[in-house]
N, C-alpha and C positions, 0 to 999 in steps of 0.2 A: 242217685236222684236224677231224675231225667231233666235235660235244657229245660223244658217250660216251668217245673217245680223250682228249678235252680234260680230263673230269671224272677218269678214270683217272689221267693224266698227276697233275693238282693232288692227288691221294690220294695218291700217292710221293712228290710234292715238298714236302708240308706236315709229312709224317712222317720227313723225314728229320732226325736230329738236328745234324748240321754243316752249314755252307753257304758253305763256302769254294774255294777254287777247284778243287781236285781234283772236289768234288762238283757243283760248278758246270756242270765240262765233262760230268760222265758225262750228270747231265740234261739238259743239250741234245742231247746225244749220243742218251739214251733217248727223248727228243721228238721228235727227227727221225726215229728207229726207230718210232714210233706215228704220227708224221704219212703217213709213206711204207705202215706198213700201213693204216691206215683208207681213205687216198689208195683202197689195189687191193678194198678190204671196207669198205664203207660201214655197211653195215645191220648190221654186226654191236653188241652192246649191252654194255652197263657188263663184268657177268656173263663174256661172252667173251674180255673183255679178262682177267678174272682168270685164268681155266682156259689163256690162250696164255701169258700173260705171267707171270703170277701175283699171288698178293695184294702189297698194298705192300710191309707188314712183309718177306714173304717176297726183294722184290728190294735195299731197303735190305739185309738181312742179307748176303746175296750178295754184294753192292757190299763191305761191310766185311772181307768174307770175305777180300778178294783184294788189300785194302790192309794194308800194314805197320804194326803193333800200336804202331809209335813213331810215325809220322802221329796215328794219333788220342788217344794218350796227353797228347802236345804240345799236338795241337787244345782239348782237354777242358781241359788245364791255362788255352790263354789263356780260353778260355772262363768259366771259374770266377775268373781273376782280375777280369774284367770287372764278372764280377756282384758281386762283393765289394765293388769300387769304385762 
């Protein structure tokens, strides 16, 4: 994977608020999607990656788009109890 795919990639994965396994698989999922294009487009720069792919914010949203509102309700609950403790 080339530096701008890689820099890309850790802009999505740092902003994601869950990191449990469902989210676990999509980004590898999506890394291997950015490894396999840089692989055929090397030269292409941070910038390109946004306008193919889109902004982070933009693909987190997406991803939450298409999961079921009781996943992350649950997620958020053990979440919160965590931090309490």
């Amino acid at each position: 994977m080339t530096k701008e795919a890689l820099h890309y990639y850790n802009q999505v994965k740092k902003k994601f608020p869950l990191h449990q396994k469902e989210e676990k698989q999509f980004l590898e999922s999506f890394k291997q999607t950015l490894h396999h294009y840089s692989k055929n487009h090397p030269q292409i720069s941070y910038d390109d990656y946004i306008q193919i792919f889109g902004e982070p914010y933009a693909i987190i949203s997406s991803y939450y788009e298409h999961i079921e509102s009781e996943y992350i309700i649950e997620q958020m609950k053990i979440k919160k109890s965590f931090i309490k403790n």
